[in-house]
Chimera marker file (.cmm) of the C-alpha trace (Angstrom):
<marker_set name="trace">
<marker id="1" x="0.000" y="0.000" z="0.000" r="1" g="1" b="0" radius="0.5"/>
<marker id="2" x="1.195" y="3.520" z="-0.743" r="1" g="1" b="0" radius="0.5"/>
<marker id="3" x="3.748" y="1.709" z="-2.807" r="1" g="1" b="0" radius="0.5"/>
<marker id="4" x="4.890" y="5.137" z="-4.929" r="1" g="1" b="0" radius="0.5"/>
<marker id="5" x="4.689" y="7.415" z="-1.584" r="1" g="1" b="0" radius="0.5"/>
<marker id="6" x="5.524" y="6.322" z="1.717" r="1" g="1" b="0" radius="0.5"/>
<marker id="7" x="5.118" y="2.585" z="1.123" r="1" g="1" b="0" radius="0.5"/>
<marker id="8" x="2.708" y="2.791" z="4.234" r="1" g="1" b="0" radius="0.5"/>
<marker id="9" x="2.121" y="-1.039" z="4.178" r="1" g="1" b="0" radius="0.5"/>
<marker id="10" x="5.697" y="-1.874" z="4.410" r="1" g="1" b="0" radius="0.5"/>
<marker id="11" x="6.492" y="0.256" z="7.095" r="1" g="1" b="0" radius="0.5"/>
<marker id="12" x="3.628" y="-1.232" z="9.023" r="1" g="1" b="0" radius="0.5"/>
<marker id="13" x="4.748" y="-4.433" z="8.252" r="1" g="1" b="0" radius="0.5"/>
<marker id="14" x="8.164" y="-3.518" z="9.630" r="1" g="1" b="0" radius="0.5"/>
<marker id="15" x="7.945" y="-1.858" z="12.609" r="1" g="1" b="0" radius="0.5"/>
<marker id="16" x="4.519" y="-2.692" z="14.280" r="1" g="1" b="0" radius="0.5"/>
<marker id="17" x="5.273" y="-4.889" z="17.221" r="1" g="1" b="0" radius="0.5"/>
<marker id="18" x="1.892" y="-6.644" z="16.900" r="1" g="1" b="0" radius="0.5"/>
<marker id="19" x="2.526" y="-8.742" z="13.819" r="1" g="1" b="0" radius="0.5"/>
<marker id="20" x="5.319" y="-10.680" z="13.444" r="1" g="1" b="0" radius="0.5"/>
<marker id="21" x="8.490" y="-9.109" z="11.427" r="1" g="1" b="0" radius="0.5"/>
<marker id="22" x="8.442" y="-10.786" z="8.012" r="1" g="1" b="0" radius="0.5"/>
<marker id="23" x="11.765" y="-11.810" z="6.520" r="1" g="1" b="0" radius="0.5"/>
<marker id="24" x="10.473" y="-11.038" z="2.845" r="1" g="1" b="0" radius="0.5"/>
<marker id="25" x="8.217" y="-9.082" z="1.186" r="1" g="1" b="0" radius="0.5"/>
<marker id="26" x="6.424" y="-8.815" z="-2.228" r="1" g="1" b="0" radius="0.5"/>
<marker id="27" x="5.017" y="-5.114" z="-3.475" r="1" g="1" b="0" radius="0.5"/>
<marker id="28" x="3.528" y="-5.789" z="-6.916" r="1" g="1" b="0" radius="0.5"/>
<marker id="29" x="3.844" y="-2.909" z="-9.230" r="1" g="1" b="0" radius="0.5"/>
<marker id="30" x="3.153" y="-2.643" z="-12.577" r="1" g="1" b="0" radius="0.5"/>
<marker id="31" x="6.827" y="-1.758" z="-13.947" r="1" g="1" b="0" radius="0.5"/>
<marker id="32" x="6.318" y="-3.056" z="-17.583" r="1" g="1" b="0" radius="0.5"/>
<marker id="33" x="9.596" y="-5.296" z="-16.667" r="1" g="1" b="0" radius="0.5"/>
<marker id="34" x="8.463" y="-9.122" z="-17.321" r="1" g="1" b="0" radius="0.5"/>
<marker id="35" x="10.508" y="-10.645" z="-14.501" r="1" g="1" b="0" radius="0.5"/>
<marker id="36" x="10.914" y="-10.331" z="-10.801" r="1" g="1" b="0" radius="0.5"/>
<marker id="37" x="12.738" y="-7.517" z="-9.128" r="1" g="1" b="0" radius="0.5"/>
<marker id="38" x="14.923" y="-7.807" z="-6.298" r="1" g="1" b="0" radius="0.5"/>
<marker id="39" x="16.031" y="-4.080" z="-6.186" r="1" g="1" b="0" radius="0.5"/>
<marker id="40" x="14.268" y="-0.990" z="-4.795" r="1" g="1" b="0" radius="0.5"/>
<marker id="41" x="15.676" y="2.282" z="-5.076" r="1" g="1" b="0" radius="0.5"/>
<marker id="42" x="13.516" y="2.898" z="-2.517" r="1" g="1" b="0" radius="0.5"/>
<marker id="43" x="10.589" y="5.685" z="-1.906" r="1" g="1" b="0" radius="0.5"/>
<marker id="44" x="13.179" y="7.575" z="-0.723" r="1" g="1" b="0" radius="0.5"/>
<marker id="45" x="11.501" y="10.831" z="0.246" r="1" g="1" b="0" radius="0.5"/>
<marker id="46" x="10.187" y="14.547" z="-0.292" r="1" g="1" b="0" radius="0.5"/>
<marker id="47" x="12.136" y="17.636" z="0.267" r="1" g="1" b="0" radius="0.5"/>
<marker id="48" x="9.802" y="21.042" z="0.664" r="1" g="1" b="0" radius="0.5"/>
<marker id="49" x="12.074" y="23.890" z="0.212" r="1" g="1" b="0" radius="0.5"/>
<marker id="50" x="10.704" y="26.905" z="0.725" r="1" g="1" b="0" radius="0.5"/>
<marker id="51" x="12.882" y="30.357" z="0.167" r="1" g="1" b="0" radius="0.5"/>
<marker id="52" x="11.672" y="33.535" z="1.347" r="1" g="1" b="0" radius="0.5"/>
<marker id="53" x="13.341" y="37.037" z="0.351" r="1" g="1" b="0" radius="0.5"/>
<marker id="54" x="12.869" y="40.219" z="1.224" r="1" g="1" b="0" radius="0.5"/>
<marker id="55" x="12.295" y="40.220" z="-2.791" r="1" g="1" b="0" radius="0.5"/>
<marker id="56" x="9.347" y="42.774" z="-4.488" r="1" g="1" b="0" radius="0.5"/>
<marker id="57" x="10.560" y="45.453" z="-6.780" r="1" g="1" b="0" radius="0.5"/>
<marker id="58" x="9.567" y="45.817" z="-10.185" r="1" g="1" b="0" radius="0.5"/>
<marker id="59" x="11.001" y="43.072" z="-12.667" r="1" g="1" b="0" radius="0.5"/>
<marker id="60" x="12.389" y="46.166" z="-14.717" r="1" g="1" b="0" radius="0.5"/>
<marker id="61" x="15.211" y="46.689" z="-12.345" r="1" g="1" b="0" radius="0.5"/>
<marker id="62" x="15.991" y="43.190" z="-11.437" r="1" g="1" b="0" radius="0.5"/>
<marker id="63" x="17.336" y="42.325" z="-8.171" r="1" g="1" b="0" radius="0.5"/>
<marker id="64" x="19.013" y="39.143" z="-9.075" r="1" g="1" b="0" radius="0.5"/>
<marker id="65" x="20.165" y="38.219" z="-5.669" r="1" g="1" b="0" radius="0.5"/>
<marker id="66" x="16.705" y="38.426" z="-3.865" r="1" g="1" b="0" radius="0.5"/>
<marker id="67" x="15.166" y="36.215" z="-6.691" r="1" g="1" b="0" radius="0.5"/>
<marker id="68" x="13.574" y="33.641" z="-4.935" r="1" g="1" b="0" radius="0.5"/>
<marker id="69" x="12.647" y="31.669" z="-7.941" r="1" g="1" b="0" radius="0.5"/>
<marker id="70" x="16.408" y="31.578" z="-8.594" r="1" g="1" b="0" radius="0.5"/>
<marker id="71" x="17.697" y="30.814" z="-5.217" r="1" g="1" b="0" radius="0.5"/>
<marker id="72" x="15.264" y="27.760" z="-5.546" r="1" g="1" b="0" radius="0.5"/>
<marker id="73" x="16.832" y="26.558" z="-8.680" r="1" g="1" b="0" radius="0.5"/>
<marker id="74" x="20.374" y="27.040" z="-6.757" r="1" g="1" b="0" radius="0.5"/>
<marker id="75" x="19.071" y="25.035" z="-3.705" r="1" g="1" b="0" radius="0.5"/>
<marker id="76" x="18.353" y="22.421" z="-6.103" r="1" g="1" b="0" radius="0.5"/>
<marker id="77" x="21.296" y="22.468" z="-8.126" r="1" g="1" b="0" radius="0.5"/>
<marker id="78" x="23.680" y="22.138" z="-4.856" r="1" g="1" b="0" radius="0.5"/>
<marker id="79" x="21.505" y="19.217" z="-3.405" r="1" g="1" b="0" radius="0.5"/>
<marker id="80" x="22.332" y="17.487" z="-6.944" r="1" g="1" b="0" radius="0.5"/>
<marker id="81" x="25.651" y="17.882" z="-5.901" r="1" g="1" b="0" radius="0.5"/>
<marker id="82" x="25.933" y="16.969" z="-3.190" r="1" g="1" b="0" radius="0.5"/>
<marker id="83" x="24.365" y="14.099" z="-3.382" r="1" g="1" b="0" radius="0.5"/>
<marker id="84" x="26.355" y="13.573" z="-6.785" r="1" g="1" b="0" radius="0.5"/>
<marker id="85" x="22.715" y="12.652" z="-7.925" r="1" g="1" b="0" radius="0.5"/>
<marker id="86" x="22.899" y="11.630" z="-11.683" r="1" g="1" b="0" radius="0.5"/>
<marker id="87" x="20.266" y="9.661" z="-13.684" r="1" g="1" b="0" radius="0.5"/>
<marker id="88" x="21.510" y="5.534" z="-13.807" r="1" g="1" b="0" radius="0.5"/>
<marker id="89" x="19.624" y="3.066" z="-11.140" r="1" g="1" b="0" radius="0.5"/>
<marker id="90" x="23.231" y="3.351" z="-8.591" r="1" g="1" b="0" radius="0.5"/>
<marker id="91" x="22.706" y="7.643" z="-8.642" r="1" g="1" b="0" radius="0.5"/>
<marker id="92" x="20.627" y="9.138" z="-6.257" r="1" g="1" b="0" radius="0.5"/>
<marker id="93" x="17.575" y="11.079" z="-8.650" r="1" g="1" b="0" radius="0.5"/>
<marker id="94" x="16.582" y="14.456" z="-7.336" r="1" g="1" b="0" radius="0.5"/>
<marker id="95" x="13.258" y="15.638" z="-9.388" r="1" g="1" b="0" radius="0.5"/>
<marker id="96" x="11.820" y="18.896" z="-8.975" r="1" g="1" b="0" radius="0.5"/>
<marker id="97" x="7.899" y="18.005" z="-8.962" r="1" g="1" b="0" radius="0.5"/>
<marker id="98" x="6.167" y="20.912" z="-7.847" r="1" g="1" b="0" radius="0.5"/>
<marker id="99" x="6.987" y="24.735" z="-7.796" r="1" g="1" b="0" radius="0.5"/>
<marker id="100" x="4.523" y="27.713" z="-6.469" r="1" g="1" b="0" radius="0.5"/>
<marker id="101" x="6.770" y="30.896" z="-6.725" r="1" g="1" b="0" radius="0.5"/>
<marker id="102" x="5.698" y="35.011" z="-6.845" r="1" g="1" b="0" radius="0.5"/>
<marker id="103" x="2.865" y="37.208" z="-6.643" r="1" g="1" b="0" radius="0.5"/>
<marker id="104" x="2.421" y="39.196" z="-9.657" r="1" g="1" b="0" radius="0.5"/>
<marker id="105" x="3.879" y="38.676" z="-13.098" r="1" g="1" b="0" radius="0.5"/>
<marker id="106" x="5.816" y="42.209" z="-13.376" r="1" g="1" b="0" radius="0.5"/>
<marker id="107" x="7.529" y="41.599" z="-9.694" r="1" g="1" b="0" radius="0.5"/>
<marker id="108" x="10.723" y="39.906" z="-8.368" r="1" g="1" b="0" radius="0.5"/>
<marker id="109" x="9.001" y="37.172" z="-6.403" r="1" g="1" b="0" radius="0.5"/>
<marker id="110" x="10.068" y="36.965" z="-2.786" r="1" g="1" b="0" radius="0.5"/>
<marker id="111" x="8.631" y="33.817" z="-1.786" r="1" g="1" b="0" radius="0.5"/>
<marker id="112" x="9.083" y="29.830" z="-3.669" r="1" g="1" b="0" radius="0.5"/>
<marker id="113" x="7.871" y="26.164" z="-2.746" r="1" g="1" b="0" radius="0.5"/>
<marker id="114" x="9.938" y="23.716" z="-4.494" r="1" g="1" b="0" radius="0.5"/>
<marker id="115" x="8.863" y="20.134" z="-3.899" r="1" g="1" b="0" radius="0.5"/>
<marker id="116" x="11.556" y="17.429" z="-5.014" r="1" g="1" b="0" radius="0.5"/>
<marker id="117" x="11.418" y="13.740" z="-5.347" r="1" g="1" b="0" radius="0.5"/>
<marker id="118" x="14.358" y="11.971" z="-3.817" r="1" g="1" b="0" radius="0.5"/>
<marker id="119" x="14.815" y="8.727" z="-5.078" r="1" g="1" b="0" radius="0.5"/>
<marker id="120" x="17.932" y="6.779" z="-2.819" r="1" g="1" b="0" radius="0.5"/>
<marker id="121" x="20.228" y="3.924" z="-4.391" r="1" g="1" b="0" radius="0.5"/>
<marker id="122" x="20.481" y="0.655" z="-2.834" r="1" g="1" b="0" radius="0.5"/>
<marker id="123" x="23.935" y="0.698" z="-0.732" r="1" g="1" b="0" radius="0.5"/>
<marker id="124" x="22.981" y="4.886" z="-0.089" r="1" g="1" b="0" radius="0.5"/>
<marker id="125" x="20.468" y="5.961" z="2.959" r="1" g="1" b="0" radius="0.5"/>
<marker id="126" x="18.164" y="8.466" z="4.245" r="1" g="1" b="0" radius="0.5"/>
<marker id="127" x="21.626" y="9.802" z="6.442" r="1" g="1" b="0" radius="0.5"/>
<marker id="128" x="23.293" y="10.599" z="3.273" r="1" g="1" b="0" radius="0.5"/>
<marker id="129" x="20.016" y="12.782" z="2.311" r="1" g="1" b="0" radius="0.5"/>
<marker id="130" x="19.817" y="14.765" z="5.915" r="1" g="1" b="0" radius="0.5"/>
<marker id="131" x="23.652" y="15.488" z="5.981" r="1" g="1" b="0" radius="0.5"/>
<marker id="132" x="23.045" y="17.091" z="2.286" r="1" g="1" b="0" radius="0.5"/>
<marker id="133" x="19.799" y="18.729" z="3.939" r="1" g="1" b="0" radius="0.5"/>
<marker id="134" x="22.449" y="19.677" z="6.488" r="1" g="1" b="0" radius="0.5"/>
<marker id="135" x="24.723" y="21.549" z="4.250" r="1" g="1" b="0" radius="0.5"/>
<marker id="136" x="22.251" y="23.535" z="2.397" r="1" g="1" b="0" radius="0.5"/>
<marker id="137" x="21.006" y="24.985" z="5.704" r="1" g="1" b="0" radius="0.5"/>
<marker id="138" x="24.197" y="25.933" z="6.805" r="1" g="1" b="0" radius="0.5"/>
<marker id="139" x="25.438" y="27.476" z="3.751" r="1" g="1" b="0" radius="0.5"/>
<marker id="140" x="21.722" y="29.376" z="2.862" r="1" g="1" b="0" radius="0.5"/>
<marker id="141" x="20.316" y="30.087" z="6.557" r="1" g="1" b="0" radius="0.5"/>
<marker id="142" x="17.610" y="31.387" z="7.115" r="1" g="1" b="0" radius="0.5"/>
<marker id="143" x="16.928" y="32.524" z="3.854" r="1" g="1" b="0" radius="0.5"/>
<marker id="144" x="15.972" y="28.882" z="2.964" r="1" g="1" b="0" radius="0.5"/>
<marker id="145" x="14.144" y="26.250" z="5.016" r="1" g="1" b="0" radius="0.5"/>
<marker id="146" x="14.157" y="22.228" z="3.889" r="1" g="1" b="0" radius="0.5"/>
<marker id="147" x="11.967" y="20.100" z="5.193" r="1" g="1" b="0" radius="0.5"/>
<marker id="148" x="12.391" y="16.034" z="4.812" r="1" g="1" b="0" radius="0.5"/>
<marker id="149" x="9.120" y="14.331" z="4.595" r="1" g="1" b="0" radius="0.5"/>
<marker id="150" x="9.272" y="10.793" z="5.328" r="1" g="1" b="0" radius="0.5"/>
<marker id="151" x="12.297" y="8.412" z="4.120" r="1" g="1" b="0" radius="0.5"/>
<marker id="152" x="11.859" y="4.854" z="2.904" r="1" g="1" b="0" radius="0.5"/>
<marker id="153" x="15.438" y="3.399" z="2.845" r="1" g="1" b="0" radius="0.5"/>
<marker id="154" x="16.400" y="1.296" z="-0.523" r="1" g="1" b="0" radius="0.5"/>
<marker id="155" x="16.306" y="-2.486" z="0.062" r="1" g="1" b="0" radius="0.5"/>
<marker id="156" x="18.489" y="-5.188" z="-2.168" r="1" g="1" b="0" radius="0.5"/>
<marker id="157" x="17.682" y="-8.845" z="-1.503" r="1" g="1" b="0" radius="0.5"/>
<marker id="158" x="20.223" y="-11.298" z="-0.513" r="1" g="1" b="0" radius="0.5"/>
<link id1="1" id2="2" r="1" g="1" b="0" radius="0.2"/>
<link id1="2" id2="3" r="1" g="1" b="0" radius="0.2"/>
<link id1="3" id2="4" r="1" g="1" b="0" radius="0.2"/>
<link id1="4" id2="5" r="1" g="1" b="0" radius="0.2"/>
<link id1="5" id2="6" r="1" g="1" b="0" radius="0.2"/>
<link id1="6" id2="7" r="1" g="1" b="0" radius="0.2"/>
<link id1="7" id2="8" r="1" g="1" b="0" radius="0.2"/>
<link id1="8" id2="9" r="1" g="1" b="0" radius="0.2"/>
<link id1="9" id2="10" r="1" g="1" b="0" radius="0.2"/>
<link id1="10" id2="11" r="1" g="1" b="0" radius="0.2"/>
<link id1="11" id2="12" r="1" g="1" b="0" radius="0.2"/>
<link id1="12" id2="13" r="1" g="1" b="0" radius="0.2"/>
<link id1="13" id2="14" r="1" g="1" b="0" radius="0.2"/>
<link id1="14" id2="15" r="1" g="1" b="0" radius="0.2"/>
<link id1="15" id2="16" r="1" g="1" b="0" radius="0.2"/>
<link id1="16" id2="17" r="1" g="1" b="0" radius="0.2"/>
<link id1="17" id2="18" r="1" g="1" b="0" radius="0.2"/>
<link id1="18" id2="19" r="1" g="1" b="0" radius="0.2"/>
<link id1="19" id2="20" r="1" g="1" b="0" radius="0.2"/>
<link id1="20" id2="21" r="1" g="1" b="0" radius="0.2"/>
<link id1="21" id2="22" r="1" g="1" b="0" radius="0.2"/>
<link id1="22" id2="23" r="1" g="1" b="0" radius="0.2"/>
<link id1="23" id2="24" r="1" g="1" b="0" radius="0.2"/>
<link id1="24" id2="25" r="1" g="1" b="0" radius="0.2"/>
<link id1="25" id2="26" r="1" g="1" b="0" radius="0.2"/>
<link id1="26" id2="27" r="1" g="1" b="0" radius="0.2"/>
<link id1="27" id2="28" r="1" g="1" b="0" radius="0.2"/>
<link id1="28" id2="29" r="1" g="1" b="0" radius="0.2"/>
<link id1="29" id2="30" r="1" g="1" b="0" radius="0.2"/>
<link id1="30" id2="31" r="1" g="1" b="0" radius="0.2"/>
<link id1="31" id2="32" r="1" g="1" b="0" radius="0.2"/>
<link id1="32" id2="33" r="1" g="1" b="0" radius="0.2"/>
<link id1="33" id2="34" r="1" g="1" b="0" radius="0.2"/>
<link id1="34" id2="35" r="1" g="1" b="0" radius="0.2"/>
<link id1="35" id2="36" r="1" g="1" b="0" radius="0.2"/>
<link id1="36" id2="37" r="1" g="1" b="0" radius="0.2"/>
<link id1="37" id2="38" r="1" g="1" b="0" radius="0.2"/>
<link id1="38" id2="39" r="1" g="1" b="0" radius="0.2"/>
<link id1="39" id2="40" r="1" g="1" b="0" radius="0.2"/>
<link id1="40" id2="41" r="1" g="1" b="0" radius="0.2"/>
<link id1="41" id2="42" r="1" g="1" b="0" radius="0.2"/>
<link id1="42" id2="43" r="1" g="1" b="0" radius="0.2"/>
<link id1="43" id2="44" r="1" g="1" b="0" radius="0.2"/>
<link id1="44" id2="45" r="1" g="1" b="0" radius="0.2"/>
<link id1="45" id2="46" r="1" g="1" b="0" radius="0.2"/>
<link id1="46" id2="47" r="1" g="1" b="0" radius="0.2"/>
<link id1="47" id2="48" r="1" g="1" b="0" radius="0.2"/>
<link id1="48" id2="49" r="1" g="1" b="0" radius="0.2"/>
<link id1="49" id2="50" r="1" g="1" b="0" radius="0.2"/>
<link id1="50" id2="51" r="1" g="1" b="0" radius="0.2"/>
<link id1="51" id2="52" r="1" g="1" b="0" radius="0.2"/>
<link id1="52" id2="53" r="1" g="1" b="0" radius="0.2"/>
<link id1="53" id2="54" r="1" g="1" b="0" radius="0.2"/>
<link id1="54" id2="55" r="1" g="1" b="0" radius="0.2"/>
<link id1="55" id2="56" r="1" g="1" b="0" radius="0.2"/>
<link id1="56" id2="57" r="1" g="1" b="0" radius="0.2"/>
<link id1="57" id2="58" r="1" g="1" b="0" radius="0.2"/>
<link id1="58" id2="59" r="1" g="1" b="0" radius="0.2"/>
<link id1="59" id2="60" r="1" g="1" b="0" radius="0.2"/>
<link id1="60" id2="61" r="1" g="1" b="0" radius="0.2"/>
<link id1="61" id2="62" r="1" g="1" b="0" radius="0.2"/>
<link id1="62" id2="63" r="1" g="1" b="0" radius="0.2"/>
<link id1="63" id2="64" r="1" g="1" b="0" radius="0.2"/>
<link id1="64" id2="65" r="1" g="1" b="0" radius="0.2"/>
<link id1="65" id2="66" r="1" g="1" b="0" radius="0.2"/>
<link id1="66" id2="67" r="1" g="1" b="0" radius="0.2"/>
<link id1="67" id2="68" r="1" g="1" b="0" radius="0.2"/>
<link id1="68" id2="69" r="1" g="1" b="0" radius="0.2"/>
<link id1="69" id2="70" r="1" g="1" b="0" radius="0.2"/>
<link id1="70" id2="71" r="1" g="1" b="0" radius="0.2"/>
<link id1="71" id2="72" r="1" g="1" b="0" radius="0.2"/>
<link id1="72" id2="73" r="1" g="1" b="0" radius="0.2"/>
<link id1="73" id2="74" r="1" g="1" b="0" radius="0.2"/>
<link id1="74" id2="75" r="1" g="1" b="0" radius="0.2"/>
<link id1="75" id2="76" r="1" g="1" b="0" radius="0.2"/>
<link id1="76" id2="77" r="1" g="1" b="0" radius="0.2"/>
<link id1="77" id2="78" r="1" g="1" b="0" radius="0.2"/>
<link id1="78" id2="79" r="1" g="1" b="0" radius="0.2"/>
<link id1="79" id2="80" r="1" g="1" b="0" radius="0.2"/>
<link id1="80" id2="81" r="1" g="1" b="0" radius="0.2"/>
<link id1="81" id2="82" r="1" g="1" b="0" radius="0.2"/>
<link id1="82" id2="83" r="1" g="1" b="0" radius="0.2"/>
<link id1="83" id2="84" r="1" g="1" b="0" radius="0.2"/>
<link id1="84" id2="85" r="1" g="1" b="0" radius="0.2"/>
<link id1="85" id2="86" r="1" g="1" b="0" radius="0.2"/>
<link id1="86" id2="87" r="1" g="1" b="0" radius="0.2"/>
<link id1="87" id2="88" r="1" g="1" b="0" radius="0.2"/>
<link id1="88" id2="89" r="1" g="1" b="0" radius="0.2"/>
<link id1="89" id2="90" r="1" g="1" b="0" radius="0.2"/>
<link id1="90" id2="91" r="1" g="1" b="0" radius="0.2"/>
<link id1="91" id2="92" r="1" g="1" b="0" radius="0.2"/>
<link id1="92" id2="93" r="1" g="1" b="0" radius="0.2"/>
<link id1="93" id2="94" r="1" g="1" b="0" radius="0.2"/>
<link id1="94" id2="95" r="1" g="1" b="0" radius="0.2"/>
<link id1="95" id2="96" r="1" g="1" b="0" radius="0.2"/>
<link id1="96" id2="97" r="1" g="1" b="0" radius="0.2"/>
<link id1="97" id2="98" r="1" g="1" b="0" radius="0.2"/>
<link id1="98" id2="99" r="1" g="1" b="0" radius="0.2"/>
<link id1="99" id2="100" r="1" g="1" b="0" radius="0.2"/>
<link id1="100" id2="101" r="1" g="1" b="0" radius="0.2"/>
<link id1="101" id2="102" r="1" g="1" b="0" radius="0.2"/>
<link id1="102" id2="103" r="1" g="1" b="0" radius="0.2"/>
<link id1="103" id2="104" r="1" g="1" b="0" radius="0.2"/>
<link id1="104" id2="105" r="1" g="1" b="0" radius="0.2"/>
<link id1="105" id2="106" r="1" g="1" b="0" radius="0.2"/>
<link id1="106" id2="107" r="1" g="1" b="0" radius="0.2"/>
<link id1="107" id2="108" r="1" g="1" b="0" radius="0.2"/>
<link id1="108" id2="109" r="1" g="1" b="0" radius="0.2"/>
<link id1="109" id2="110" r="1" g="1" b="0" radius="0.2"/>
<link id1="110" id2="111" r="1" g="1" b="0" radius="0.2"/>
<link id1="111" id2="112" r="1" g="1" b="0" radius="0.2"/>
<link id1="112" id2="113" r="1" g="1" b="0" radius="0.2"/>
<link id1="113" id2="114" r="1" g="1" b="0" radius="0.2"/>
<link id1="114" id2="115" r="1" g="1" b="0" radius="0.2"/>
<link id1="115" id2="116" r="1" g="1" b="0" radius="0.2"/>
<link id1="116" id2="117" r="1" g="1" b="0" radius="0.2"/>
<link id1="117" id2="118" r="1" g="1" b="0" radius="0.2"/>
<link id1="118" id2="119" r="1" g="1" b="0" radius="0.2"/>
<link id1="119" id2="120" r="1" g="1" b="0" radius="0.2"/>
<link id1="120" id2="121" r="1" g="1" b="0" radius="0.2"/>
<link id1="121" id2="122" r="1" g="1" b="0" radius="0.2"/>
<link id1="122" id2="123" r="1" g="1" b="0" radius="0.2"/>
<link id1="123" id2="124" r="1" g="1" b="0" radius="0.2"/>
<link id1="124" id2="125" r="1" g="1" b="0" radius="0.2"/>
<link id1="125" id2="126" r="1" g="1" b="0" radius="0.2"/>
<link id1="126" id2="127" r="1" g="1" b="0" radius="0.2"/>
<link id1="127" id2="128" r="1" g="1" b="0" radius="0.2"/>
<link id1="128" id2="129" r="1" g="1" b="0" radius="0.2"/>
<link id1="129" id2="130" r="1" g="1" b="0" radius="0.2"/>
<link id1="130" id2="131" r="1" g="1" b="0" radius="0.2"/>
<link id1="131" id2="132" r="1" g="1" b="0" radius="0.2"/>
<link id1="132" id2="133" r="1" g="1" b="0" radius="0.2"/>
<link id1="133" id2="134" r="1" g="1" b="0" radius="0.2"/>
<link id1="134" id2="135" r="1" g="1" b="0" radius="0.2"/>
<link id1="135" id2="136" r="1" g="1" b="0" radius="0.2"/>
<link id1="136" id2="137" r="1" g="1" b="0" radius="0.2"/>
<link id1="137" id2="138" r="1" g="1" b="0" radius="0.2"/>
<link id1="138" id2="139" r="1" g="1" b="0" radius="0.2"/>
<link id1="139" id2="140" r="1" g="1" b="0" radius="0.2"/>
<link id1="140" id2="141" r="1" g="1" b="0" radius="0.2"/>
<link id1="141" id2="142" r="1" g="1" b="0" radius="0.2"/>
<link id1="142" id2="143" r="1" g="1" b="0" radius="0.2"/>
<link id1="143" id2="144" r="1" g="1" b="0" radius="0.2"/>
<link id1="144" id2="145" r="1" g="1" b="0" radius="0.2"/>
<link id1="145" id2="146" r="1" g="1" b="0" radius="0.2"/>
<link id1="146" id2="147" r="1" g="1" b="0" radius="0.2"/>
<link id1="147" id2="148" r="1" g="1" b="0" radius="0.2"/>
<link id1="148" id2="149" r="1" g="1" b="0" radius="0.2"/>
<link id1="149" id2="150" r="1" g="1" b="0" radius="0.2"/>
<link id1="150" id2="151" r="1" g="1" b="0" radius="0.2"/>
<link id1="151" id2="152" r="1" g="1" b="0" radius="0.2"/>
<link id1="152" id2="153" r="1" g="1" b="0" radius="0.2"/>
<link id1="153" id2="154" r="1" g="1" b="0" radius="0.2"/>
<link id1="154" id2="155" r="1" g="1" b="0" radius="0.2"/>
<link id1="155" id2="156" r="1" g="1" b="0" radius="0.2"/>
<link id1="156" id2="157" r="1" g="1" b="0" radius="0.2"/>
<link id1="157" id2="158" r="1" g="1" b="0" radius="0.2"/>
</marker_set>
């Protein structure tokens, strides 16, 4: 259950003291692969950033550094990096899903949500994602706040 979110039925199954822990478990998905899969990258989790600037000001005399639509698309670049995300099934995959930025179409917007999907590699965890979590906040302060939804660690079978 919740297979492609936070794999509720899983984590039920894992850490509720009133069943009994199950040494295996199948999730059927419909992956269009025609055998069985013994990977999983894992849910991983969901990252709300949200970036608040002093911003406003006319777009005709761009502030560039209060640009909160642009110090969104920085926060994401650096959590690429530092994750050394990339796009093959060993990379972490950071996807930006959802963005809700400004307030008027001739202003500098002072204010962005940017939702990513953070997929984890097998042999990677949900530490590796909070100590990059970790480094954004130090280097952006308060300008920028991250918050890590639920993590489903990746799982390789034996």
């Amino acid at each position: 259950m919740h297979e492609e979110g936070d794999s509720l039925g899983t984590r039920h199954l894992m850490v509720n003291n009133h069943v009994p822990r199950p040494t295996g478990i199948i999730v059927g998905e419909p992956t269009g692969i025609d055998r069985v899969v013994t990977k999983y990258r894992g849910g991983g989790t969901k990252l709300e950033v949200n970036v608040r600037t002093r911003g406003g000001g006319h777009a005709s005399n761009p502030d560039l550094e209060s640009n909160s639509i642009l110090i969104a698309m920085n926060v994401y670049r650096d959590l690429w990096n530092a994750l050394m995300a990339g796009t093959s099934y060993e990379n972490f995959l950071v996807t930006p899903t959802i963005m809700n930025c400004g307030e008027a179409e001739n202003m500098i917007p002072s204010n962005c949500r940017l939702i990513l999907d953070v997929r984890i590699p097998p042999g990677r965890s949900c530490k590796d994602v909070e100590n990059a979590i970790n480094q954004l906040r130090a280097k952006y302060g308060e300008l920028v706040t991250i918050n890590m939804r639920w993590c489903t660690e990746p799982l390789k079978s034996l």
